[in-house]
PDB file with one MODEL, atoms N, CA, C and O in Angstrom:
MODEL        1
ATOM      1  N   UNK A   1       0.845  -1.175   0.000  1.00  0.00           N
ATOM      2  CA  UNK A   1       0.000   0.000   0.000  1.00  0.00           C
ATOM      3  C   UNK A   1       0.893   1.241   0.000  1.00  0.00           C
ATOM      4  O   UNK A   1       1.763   1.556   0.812  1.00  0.00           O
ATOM      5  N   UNK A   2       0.505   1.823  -1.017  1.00  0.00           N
ATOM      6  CA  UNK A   2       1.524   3.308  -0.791  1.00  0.00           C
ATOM      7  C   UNK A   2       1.486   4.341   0.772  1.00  0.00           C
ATOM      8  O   UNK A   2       2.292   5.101   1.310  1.00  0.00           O
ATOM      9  N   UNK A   3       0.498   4.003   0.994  1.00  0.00           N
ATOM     10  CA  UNK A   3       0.300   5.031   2.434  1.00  0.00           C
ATOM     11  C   UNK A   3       1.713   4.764   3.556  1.00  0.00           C
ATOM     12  O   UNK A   3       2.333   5.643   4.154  1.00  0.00           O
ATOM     13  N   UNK A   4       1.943   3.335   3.593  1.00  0.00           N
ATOM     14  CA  UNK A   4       3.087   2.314   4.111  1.00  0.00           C
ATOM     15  C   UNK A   4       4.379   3.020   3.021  1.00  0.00           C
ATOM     16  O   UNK A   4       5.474   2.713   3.492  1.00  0.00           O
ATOM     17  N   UNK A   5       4.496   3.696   1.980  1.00  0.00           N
ATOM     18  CA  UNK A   5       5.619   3.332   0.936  1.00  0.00           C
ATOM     19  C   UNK A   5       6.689   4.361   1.666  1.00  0.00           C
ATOM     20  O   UNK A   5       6.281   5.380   2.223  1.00  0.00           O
ATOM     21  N   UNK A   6       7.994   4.038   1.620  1.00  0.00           N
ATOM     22  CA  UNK A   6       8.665   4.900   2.334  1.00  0.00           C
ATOM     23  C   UNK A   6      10.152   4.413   1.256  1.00  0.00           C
ATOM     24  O   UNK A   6      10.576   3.366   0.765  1.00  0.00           O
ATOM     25  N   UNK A   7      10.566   5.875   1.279  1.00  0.00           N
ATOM     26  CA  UNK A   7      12.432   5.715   0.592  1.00  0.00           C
ATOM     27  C   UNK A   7      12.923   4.404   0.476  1.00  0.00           C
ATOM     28  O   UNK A   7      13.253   3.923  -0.608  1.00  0.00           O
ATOM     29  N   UNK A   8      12.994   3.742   1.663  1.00  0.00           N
ATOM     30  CA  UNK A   8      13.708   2.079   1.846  1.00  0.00           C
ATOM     31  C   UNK A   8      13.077   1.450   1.461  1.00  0.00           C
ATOM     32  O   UNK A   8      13.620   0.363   1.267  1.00  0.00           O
ATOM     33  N   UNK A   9      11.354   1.496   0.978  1.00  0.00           N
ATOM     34  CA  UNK A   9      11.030   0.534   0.435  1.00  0.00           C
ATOM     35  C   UNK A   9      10.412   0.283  -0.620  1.00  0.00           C
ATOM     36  O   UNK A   9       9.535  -0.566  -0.776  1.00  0.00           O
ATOM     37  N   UNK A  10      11.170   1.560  -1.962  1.00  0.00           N
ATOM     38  CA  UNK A  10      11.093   1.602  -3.163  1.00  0.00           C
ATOM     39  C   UNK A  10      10.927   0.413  -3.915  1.00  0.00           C
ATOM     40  O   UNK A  10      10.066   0.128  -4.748  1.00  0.00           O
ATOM     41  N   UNK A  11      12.194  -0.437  -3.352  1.00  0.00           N
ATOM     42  CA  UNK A  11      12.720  -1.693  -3.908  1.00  0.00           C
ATOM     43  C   UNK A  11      11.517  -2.841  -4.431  1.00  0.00           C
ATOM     44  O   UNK A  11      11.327  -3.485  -5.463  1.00  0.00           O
ATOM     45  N   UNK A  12      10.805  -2.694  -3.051  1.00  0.00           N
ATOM     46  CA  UNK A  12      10.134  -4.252  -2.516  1.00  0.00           C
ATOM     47  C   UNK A  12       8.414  -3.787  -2.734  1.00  0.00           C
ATOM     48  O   UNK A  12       7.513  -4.225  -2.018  1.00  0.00           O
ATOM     49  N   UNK A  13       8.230  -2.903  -3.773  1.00  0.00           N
ATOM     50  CA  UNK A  13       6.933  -2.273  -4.566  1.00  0.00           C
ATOM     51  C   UNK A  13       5.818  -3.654  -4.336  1.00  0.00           C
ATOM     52  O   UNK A  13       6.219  -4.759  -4.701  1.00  0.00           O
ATOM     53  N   UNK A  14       4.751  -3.555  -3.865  1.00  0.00           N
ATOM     54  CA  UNK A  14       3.453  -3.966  -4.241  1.00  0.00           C
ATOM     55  C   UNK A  14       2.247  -3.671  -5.530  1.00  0.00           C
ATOM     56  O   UNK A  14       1.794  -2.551  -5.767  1.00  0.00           O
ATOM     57  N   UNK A  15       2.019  -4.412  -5.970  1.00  0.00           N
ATOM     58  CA  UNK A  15       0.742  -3.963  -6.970  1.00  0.00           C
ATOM     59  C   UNK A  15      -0.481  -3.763  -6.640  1.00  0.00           C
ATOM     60  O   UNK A  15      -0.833  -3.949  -5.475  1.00  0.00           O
ATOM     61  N   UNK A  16      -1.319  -3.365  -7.562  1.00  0.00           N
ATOM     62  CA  UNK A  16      -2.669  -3.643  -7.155  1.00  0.00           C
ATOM     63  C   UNK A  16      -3.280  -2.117  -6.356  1.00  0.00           C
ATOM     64  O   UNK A  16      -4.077  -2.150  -5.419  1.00  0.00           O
ATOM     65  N   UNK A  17      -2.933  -1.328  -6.723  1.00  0.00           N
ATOM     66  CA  UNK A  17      -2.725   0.071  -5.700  1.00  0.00           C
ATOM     67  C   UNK A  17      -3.797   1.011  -6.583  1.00  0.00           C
ATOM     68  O   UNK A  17      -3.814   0.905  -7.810  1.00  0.00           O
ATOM     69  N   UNK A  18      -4.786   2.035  -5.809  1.00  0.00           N
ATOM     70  CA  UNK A  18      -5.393   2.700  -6.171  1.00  0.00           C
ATOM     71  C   UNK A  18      -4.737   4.011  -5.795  1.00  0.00           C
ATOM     72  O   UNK A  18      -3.981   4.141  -4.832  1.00  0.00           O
ATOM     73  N   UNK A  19      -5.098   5.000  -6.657  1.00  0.00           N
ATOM     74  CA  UNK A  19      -4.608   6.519  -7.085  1.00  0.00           C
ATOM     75  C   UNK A  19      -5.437   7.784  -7.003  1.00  0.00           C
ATOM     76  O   UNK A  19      -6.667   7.754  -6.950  1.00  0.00           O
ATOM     77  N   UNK A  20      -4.770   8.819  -6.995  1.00  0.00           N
ATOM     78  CA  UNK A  20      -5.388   9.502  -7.627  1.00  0.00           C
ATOM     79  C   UNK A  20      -4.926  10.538  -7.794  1.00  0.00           C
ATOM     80  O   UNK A  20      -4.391  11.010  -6.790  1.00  0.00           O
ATOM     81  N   UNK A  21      -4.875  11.650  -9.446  1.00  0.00           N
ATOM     82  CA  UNK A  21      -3.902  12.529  -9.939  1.00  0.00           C
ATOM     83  C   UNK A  21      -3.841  13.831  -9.224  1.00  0.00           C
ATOM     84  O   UNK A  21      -4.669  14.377  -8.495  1.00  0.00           O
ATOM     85  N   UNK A  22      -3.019  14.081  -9.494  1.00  0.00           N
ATOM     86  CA  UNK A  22      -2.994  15.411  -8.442  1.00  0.00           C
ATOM     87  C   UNK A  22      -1.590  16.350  -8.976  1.00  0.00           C
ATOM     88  O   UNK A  22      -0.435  15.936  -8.873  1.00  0.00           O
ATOM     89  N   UNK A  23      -1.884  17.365  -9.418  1.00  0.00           N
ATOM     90  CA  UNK A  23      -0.943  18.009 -10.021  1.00  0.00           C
ATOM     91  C   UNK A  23      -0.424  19.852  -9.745  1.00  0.00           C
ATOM     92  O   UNK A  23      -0.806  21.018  -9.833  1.00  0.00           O
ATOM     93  N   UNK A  24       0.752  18.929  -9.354  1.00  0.00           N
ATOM     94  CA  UNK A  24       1.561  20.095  -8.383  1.00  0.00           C
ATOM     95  C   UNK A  24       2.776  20.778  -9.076  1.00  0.00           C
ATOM     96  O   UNK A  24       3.475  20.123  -9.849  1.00  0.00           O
ATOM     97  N   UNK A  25       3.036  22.089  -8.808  1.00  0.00           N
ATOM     98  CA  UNK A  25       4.501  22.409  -9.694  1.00  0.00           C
ATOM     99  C   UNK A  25       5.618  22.848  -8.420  1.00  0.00           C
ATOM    100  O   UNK A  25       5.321  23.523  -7.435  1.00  0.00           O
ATOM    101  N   UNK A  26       6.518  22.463  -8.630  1.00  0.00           N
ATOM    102  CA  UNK A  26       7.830  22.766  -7.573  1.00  0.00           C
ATOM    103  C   UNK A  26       9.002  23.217  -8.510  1.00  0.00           C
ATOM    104  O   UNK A  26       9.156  23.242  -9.731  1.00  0.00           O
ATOM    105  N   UNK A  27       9.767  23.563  -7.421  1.00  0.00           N
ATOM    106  CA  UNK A  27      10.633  24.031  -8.615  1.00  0.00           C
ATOM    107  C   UNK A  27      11.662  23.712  -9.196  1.00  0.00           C
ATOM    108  O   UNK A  27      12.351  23.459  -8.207  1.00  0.00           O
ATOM    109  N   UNK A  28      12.549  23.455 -10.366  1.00  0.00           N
ATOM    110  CA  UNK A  28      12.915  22.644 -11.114  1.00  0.00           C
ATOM    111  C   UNK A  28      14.149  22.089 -10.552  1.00  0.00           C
ATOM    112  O   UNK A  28      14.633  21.110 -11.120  1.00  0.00           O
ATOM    113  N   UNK A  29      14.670  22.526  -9.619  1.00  0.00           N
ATOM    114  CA  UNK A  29      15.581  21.765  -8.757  1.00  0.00           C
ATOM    115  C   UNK A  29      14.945  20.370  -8.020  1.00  0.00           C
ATOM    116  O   UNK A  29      15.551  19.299  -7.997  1.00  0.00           O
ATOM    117  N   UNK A  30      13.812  20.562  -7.513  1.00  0.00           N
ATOM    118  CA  UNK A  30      13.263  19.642  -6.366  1.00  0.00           C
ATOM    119  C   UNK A  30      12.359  18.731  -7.706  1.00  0.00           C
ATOM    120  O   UNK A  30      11.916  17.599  -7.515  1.00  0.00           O
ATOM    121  N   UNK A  31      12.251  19.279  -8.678  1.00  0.00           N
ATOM    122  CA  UNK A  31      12.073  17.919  -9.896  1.00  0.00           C
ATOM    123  C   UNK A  31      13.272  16.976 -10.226  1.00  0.00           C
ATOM    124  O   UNK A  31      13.407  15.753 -10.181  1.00  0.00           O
ATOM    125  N   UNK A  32      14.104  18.030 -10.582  1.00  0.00           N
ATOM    126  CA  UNK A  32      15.367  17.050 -10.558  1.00  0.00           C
ATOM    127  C   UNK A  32      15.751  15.839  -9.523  1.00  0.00           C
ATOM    128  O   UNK A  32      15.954  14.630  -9.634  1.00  0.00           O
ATOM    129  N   UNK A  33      15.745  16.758  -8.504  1.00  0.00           N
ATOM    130  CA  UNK A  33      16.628  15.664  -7.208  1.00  0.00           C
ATOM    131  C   UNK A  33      15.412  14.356  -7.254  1.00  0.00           C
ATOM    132  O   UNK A  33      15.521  13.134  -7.350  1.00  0.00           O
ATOM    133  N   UNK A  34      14.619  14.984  -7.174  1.00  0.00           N
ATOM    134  CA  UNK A  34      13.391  13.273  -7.594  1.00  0.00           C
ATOM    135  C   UNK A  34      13.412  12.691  -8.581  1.00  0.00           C
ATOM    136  O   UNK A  34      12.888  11.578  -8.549  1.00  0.00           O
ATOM    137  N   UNK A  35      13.974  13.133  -9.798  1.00  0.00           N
ATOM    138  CA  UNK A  35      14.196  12.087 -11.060  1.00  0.00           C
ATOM    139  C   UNK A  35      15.458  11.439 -10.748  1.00  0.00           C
ATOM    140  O   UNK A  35      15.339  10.226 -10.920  1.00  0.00           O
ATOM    141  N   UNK A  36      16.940  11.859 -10.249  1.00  0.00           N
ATOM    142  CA  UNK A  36      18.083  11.587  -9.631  1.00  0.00           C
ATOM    143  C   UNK A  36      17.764  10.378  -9.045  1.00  0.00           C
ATOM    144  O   UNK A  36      18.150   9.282  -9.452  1.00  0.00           O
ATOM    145  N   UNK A  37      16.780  10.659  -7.709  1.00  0.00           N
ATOM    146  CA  UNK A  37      16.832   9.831  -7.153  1.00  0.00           C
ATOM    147  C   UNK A  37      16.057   8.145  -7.345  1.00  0.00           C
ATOM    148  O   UNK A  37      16.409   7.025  -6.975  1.00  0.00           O
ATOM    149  N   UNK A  38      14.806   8.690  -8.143  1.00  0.00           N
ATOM    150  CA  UNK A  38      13.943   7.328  -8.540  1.00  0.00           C
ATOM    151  C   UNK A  38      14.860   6.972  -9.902  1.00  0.00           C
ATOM    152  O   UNK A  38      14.375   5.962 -10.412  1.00  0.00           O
ATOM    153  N   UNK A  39      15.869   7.392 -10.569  1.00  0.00           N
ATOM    154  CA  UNK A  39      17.029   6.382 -11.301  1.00  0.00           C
ATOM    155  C   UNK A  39      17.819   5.737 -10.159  1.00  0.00           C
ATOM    156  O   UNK A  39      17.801   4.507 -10.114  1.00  0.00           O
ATOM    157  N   UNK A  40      18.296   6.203  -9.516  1.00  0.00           N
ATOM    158  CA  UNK A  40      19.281   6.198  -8.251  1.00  0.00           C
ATOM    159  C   UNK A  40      18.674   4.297  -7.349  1.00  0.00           C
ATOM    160  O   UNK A  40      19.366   3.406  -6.855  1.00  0.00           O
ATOM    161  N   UNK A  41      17.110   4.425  -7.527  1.00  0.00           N
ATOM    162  CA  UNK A  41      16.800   3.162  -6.699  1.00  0.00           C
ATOM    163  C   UNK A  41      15.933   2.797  -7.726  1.00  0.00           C
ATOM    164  O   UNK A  41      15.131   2.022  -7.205  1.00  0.00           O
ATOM    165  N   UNK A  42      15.559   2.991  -9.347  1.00  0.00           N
ATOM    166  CA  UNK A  42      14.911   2.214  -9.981  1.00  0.00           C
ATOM    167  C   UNK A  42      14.062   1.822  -9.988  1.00  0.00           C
ATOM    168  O   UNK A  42      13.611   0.724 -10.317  1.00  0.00           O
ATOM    169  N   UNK A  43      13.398   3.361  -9.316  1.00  0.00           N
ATOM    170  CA  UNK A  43      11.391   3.544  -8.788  1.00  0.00           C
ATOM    171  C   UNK A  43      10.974   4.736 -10.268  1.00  0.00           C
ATOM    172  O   UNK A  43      11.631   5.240 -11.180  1.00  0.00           O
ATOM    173  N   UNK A  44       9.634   4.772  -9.854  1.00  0.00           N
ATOM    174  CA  UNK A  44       8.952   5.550 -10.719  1.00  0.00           C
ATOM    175  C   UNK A  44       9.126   7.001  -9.816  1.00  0.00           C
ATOM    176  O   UNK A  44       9.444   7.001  -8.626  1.00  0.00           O
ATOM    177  N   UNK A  45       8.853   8.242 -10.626  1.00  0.00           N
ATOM    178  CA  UNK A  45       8.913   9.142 -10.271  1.00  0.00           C
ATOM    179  C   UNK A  45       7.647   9.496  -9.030  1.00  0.00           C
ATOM    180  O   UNK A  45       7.704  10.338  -8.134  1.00  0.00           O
ATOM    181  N   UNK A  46       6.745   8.716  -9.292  1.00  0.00           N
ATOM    182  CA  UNK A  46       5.150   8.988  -8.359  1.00  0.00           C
ATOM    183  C   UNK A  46       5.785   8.205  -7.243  1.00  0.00           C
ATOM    184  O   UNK A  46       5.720   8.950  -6.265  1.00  0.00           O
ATOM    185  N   UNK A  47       6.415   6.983  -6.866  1.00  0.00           N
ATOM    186  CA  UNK A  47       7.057   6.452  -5.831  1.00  0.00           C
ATOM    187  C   UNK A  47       7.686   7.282  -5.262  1.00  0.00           C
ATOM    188  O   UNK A  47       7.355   7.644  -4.133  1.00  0.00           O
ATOM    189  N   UNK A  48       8.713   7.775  -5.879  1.00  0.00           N
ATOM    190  CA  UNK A  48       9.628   8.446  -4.575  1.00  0.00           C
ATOM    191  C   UNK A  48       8.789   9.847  -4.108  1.00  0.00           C
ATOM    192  O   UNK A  48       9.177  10.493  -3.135  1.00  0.00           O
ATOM    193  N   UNK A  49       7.991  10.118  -4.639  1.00  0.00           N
ATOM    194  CA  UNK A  49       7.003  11.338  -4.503  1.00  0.00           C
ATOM    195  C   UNK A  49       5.998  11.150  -2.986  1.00  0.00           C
ATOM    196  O   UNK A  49       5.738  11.876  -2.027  1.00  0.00           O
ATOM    197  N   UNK A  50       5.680   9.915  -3.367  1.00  0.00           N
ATOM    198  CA  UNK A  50       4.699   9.044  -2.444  1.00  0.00           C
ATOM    199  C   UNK A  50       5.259   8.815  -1.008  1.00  0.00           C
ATOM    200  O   UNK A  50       4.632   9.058   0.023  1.00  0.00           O
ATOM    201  N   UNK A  51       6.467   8.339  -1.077  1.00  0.00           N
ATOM    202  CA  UNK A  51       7.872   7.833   0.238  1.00  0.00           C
ATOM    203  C   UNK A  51       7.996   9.440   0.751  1.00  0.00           C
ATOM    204  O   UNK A  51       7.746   9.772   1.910  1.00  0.00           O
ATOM    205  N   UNK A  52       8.380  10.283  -0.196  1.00  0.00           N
ATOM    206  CA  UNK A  52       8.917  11.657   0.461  1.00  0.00           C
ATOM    207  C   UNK A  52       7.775  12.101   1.621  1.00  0.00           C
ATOM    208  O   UNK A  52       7.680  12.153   2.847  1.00  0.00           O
ATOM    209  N   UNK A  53       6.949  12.394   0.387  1.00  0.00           N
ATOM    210  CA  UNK A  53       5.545  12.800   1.104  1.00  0.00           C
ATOM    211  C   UNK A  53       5.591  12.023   2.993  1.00  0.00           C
ATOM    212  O   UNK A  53       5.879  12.421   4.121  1.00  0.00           O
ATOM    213  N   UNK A  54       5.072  10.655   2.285  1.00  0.00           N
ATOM    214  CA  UNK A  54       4.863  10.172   3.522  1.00  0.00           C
ATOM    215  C   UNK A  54       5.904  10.191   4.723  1.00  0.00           C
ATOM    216  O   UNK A  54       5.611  10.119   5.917  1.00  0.00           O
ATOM    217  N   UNK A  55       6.620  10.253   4.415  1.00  0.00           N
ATOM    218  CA  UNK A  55       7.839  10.919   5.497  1.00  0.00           C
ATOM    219  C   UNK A  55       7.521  11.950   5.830  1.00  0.00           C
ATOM    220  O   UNK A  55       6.875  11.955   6.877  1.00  0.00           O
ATOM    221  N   UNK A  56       7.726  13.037   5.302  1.00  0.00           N
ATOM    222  CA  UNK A  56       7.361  14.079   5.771  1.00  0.00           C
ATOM    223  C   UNK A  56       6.020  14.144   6.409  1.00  0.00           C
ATOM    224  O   UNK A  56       5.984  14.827   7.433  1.00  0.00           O
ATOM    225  N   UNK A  57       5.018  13.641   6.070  1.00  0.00           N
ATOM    226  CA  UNK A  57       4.120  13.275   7.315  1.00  0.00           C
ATOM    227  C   UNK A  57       4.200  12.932   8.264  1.00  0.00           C
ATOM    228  O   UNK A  57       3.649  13.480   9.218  1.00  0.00           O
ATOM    229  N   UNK A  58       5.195  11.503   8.371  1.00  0.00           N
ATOM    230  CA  UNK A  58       5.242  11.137   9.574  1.00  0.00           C
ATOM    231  C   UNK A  58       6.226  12.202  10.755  1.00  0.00           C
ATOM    232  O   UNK A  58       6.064  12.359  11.965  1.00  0.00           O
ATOM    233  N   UNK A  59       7.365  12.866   9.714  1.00  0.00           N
ATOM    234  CA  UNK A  59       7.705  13.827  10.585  1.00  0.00           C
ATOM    235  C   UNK A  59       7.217  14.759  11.349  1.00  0.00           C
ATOM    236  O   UNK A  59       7.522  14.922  12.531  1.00  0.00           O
ATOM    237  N   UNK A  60       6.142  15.665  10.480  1.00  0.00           N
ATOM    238  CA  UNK A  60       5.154  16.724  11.048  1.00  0.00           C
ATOM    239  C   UNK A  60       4.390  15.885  12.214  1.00  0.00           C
ATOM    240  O   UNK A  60       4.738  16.046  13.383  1.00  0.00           O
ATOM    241  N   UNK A  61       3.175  14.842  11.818  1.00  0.00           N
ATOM    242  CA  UNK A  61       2.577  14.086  13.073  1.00  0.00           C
ATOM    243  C   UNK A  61       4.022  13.926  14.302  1.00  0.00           C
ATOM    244  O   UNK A  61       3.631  14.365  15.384  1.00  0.00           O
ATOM    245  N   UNK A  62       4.755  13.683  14.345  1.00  0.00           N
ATOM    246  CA  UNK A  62       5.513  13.732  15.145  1.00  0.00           C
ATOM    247  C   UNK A  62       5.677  14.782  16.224  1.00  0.00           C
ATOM    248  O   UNK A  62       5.608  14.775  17.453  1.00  0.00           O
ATOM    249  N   UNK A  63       6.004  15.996  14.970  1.00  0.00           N
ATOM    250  CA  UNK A  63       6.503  17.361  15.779  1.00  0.00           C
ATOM    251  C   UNK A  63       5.142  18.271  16.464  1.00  0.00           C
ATOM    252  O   UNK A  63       4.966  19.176  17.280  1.00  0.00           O
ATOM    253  N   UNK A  64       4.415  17.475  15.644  1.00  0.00           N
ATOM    254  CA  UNK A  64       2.820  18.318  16.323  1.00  0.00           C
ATOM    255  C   UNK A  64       2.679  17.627  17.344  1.00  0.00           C
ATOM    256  O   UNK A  64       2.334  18.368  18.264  1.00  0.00           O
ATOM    257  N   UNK A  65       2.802  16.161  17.795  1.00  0.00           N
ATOM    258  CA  UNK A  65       1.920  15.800  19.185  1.00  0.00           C
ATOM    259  C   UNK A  65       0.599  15.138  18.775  1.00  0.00           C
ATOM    260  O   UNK A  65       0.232  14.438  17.831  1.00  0.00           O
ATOM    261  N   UNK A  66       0.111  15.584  19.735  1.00  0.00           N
ATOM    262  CA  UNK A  66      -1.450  15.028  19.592  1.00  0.00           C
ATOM    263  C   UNK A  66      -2.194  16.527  19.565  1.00  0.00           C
ATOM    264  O   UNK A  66      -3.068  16.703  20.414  1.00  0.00           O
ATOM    265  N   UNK A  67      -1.867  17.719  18.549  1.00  0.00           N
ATOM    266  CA  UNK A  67      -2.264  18.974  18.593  1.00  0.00           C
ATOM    267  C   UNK A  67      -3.171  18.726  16.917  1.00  0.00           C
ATOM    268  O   UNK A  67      -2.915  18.554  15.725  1.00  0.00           O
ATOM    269  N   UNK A  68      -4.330  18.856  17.846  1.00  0.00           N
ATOM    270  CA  UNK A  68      -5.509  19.215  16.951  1.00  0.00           C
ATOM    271  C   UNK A  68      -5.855  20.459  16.866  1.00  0.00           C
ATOM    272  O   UNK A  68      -5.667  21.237  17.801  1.00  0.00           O
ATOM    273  N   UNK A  69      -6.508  20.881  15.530  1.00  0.00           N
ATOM    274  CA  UNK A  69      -7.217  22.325  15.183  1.00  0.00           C
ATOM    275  C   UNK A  69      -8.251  22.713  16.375  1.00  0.00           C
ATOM    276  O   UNK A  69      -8.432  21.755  17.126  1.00  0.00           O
ATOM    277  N   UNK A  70      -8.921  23.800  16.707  1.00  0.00           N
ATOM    278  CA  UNK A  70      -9.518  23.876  17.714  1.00  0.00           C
ATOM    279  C   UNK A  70     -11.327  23.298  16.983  1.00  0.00           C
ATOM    280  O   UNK A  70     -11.819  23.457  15.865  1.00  0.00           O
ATOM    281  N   UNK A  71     -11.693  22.833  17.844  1.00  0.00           N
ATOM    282  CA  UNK A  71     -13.478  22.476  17.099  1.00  0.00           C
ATOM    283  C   UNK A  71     -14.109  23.279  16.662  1.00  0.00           C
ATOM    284  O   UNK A  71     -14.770  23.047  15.650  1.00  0.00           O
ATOM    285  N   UNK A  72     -14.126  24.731  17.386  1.00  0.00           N
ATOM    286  CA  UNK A  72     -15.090  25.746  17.411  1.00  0.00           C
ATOM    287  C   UNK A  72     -15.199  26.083  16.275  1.00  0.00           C
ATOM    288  O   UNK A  72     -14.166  26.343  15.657  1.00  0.00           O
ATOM    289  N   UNK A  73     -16.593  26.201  15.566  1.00  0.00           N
ATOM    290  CA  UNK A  73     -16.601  26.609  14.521  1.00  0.00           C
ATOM    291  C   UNK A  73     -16.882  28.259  14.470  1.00  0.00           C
ATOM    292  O   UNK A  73     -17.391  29.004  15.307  1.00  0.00           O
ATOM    293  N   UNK A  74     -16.356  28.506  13.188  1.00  0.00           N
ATOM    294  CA  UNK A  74     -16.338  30.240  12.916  1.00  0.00           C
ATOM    295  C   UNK A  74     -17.267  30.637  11.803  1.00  0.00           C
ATOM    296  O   UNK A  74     -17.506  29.946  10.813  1.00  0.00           O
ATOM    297  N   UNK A  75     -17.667  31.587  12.017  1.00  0.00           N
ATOM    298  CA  UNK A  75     -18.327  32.497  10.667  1.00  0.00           C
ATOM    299  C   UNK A  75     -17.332  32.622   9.976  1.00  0.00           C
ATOM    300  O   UNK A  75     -16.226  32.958  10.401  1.00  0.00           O
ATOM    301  N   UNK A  76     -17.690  32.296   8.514  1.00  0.00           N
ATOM    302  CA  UNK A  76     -16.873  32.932   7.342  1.00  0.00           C
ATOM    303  C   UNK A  76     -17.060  34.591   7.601  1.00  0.00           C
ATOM    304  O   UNK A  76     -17.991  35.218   8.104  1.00  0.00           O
ATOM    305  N   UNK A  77     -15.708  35.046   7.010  1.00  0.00           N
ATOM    306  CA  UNK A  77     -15.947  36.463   7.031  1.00  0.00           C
ATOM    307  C   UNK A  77     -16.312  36.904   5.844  1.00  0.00           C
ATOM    308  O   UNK A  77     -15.557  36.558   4.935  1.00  0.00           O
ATOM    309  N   UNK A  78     -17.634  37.850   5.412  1.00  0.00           N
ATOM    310  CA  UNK A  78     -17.582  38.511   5.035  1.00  0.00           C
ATOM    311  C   UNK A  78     -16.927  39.374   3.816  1.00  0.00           C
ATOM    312  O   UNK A  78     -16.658  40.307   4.574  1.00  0.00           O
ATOM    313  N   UNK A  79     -16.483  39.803   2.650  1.00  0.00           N
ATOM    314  CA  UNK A  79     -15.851  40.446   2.188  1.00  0.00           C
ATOM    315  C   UNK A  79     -16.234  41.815   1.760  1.00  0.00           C
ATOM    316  O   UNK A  79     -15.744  42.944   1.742  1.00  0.00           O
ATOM    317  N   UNK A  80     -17.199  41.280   1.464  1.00  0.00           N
ATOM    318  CA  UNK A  80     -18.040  43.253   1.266  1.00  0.00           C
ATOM    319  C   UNK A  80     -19.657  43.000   0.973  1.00  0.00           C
ATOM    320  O   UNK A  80     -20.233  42.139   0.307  1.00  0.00           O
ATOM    321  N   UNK A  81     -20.065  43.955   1.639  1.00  0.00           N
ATOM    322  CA  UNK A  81     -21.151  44.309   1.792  1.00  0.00           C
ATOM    323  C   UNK A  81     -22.380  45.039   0.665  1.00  0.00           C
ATOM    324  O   UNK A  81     -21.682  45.937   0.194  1.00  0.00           O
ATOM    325  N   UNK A  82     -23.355  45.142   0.174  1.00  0.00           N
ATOM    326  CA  UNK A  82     -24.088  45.797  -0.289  1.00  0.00           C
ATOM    327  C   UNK A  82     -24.913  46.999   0.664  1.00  0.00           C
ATOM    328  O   UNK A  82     -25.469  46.815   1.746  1.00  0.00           O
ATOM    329  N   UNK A  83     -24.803  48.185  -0.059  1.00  0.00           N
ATOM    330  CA  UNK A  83     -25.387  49.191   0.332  1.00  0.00           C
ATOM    331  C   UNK A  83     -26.313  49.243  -0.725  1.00  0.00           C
ATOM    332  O   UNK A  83     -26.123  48.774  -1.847  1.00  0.00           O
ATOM    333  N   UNK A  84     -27.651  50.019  -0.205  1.00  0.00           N
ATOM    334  CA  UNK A  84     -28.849  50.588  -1.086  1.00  0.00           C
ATOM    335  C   UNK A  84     -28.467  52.228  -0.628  1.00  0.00           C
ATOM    336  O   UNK A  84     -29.140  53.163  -1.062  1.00  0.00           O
TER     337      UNK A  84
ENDMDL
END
């Protein structure tokens, strides 16, 4: 399952995996170092995309804790008004 897919385990790929497209632009350095690297371990470019990602998730859940958004819900604000 990609949710599980992480850097180390480019190698040892499962099939059978559902998707879905999503299209992002970064900038042409941080394209590179991801084509570098999925030659580098002989993954697809959406793999090492998938591993990064999910790392970096697991890092953030980490550094946050158990810190949730607050519940309370808010009024949208407003942007402008009509006058008569």
């Amino acid at each position: 399952m990609r949710s599980e897919l992480r850097i180390a385990d480019l190698k040892n790929r499962e099939g059978g995996r559902t998707a879905r497209l999503m299209n992002v632009k970064v900038p042409a350095s941080v394209g590179a170092a991801i084509e570098r690297i999925a030659a580098d371990l002989d993954a697809t470019k959406t793999d090492v995309v998938i591993a990064l990602l999910n790392q970096g998730i697991d890092v953030a859940s980490k550094a946050l804790g158990g810190w949730q958004p607050p519940w309370e819900a808010t009024a949208p604000v407003r942007k402008s008004r009509r006058t008569k």
